[in-house]
Structure formats: C-alpha cells, structure tokens
C-alpha positions in Angstrom: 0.0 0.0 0.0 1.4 3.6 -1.3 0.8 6.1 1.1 0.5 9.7 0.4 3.0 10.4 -2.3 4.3 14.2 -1.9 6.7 15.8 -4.8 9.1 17.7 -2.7 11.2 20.9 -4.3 13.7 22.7 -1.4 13.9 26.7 -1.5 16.9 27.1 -3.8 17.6 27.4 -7.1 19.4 24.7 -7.7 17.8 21.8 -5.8 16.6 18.6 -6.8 12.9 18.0 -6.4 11.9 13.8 -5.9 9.2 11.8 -5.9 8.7 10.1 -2.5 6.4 8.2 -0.3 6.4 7.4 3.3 7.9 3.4 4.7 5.9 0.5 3.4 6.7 -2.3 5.4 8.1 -5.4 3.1 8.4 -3.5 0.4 11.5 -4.0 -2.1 10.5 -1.6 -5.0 8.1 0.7 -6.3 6.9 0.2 -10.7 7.1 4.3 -11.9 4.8 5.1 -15.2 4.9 8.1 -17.0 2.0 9.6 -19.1 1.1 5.5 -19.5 4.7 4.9 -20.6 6.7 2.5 -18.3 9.8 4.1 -17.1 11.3 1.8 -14.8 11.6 -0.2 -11.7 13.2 1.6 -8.6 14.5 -0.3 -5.4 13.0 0.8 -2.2 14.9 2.4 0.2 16.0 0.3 3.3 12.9 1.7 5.3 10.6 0.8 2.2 10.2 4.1 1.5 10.7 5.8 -2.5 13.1 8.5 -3.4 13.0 8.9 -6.9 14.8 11.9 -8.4 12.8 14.1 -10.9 16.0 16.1 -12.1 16.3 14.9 -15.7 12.8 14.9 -16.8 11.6 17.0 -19.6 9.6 20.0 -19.9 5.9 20.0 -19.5 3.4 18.0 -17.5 4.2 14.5 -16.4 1.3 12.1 -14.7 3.1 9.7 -12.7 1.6 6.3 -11.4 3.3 4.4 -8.8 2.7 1.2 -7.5 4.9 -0.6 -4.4 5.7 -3.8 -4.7 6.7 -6.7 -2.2 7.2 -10.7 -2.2 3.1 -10.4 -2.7 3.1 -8.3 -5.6 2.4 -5.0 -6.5 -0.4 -2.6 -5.0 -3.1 -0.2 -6.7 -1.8 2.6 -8.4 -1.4 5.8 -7.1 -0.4 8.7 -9.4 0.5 12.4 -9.2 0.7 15.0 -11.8 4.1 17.1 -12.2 4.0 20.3 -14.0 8.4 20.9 -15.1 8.8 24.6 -15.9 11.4 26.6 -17.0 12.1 30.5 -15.6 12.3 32.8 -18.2 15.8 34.8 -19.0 15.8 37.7 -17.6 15.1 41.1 -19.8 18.1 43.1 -20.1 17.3 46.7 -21.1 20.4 48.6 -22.4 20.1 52.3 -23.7 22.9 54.6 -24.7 23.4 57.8 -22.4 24.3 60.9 -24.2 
C-alpha cells in the first residue's frame, strides 16, 4: 500500500525536487509510469520508502503512477501530476546615455 506520495522541491535554485512516499513495510520496489509509458523499476529504500529523483525529466506535464511492490506483488496505483517549468531569461534593457 502507497501512502501519500508528496513531490518535494527545497527553497533554492538549484535543488533537486523527488518523488517520495512514506515506509511501506516489506516493500522492495516501487513500478514508476509516465503519461502510461513505463519508465522503470526503482529499489526501495531500506525503510521501504521511494526516493525517486525528478532532475532529468523533460519540460511540460508529467502524470506519474506508482505502484509498491513486495514478495506479494504490487499494489493499486497511485499517481500524481508534475508540472516541469522553465524560468524565463531575464530582460536586459540597455540604452545609450548621451
């Protein structure tokens, strides 16, 4: 069983936003789709838990399904949509001064 999956993203420029979810007892990995394509398999971490790092996807909106798996098989899916923009350059105004 998933529990709440939360996309994180720290205060800084620079920082790496995941996808994560709480410990899941027995679980060994979590099955990632996105936008109904497959991307892969992840190992849990030792707690059960997913940390699944969104650095390298592409631009736009991304609906992610997860599902945890154990020695049992693999639970419901439980999905999240991801909307990866990019800031705008800044506008540089230059004038000549007489």
């Amino acid at each position: 069983i998933i529990a709440a999956l939360v996309v994180m993203f720290a205060a800084t420029a620079h920082a790496t936003p995941y996808l994560v979810c709480d410990p899941q007892d027995g679980v060994t990995e979590y099955e990632i789709v996105d936008n109904g394509n497959p991307v892969f398999t992840v190992d849990a971490q030792a707690d059960g838990s997913l940390r699944y790092d969104l650095a390298d996807i592409a631009k736009g909106e991304h609906s992610y399904s997860v599902k945890a798996c154990s020695m049992w098989g693999c639970s419901e899916a439980s999905g999240i949509v991801i909307i990866k923009t990019v800031p705008q350059a800044p506008v540089l105004k230059i004038e000549i001064e007489k």
